[in-house]
C-alpha positions as CSV (number, residue, x, y, z in Angstrom):
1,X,44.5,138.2,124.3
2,X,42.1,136.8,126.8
3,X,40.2,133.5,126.1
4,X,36.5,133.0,126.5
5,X,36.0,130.4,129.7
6,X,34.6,127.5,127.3
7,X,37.8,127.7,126.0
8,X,39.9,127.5,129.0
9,X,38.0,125.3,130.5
10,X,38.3,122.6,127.3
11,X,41.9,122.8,127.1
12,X,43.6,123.7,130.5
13,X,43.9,120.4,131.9
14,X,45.3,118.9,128.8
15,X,48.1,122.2,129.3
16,X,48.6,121.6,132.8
17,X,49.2,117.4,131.9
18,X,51.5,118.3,129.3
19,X,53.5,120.8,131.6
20,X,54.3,118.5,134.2
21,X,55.1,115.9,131.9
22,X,57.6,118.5,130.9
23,X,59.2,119.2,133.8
24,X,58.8,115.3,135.5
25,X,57.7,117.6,138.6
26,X,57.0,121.2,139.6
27,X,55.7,123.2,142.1
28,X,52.0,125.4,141.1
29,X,54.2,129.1,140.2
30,X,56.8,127.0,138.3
31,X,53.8,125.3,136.2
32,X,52.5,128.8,135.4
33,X,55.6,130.0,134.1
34,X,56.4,126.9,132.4
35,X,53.4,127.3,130.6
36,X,53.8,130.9,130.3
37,X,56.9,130.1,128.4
38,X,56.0,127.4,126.8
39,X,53.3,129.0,125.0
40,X,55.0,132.5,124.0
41,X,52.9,134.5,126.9
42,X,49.8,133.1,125.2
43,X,48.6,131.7,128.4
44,X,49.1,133.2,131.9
45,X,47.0,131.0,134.4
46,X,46.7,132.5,137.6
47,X,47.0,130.5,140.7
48,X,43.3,131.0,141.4
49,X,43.0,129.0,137.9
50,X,45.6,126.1,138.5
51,X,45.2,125.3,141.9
52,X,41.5,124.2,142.2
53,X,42.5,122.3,139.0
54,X,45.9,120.5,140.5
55,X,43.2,119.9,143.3
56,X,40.8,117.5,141.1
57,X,43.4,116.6,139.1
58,X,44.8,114.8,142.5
59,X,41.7,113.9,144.0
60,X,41.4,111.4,140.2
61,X,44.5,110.0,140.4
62,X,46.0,111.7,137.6
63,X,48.7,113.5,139.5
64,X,50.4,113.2,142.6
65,X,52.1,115.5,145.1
66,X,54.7,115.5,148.1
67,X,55.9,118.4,149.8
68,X,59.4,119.5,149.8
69,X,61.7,122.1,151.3
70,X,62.8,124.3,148.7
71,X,66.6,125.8,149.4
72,X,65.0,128.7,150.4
73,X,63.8,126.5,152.9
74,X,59.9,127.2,152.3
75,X,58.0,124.4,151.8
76,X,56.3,123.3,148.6
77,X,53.6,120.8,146.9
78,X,55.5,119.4,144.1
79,X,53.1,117.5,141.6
80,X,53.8,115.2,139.3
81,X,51.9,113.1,137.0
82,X,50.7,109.6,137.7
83,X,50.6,106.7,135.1
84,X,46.7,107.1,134.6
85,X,47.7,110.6,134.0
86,X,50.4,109.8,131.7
87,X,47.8,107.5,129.7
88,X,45.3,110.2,129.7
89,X,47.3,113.0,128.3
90,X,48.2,110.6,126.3
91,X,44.2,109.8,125.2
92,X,44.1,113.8,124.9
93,X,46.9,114.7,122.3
94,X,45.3,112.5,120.1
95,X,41.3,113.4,120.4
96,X,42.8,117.2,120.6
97,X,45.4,116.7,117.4
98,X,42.4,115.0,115.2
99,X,39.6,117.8,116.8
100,X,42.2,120.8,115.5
101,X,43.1,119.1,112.1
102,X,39.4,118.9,112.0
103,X,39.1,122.8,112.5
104,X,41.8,123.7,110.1
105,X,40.2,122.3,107.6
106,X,37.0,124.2,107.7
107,X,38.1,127.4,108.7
108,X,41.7,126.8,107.0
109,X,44.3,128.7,109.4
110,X,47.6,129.8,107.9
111,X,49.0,130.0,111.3
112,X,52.9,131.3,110.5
C-alpha cells in the first residue's frame, strides 16, 4: 500500500531514528531493509527517500557518519545516531505514542 507524502514525510525521520538506534550503526541499503523488515514490508523507502534525509539529518547533528571498508572491500557511509539524536527520538516516541492514542480513540482501530 503506498502512503500519501504528508504521511511519509511526518513519520520517516522518526523511522529512520529508531532504525539506527536499532542497529547502533548501518550503512543507507541496510537501513532500508532494516526497516523493511522491521515493519512487515509496510515500508520500502527508496534510496532517493533516505539519502537526502540521512543528509539533513547529519547536517543537525542528530546523526553522524564515517566511512568504512566493507569486506567486500567497497567503501561505505556508516551512520549512526548522535546523543541529540538519541534525545530526540526520544522527544518523538512520546509526542507520536500520545498523537496515535489520540487517533485510536476517535476513529477506534482494532488493529489485530
Amino acid at each position: 500500500m503506498g502512503f500519501s507524502n504528508e504521511i511519509i514525510k511526518g513519520s520517516i525521520e522518526t523511522i529512520v531514528l529508531k532504525a539506527l538506534n536499532e542497529l547502533g550503526e548501518a550503512y543507507g541499503y541496510q537501513l532500508i531493509k532494516t526497516i523493511q523488515e522491521m515493519s512487515d514490508n509496510i515500508f520500502e523507502f527508496q534510496e532517493s527517500t533516505l539519502y537526502p534525509l540521512l543528509y539533513r539529518l547529519e547536517e543537525k547533528n542528530l546523526v553522524t557518519s564515517i566511512r568504512k571498508t566493507a569486506p567486500s572491500g567497497k567503501e561505505r557511509r556508516y551512520y549512526c545516531l548522535t546523543t541529540s539524536g538519541k534525545k530526540l527520538l526520544s522527544s518523538k516516541l512520546s509526542e507520536l505514542k500520545e498523537y496515535l492514542t489520540g487517533i485510536n480513540k476517535v476513529l477506534n482501530f482494532k488493529i489485530s
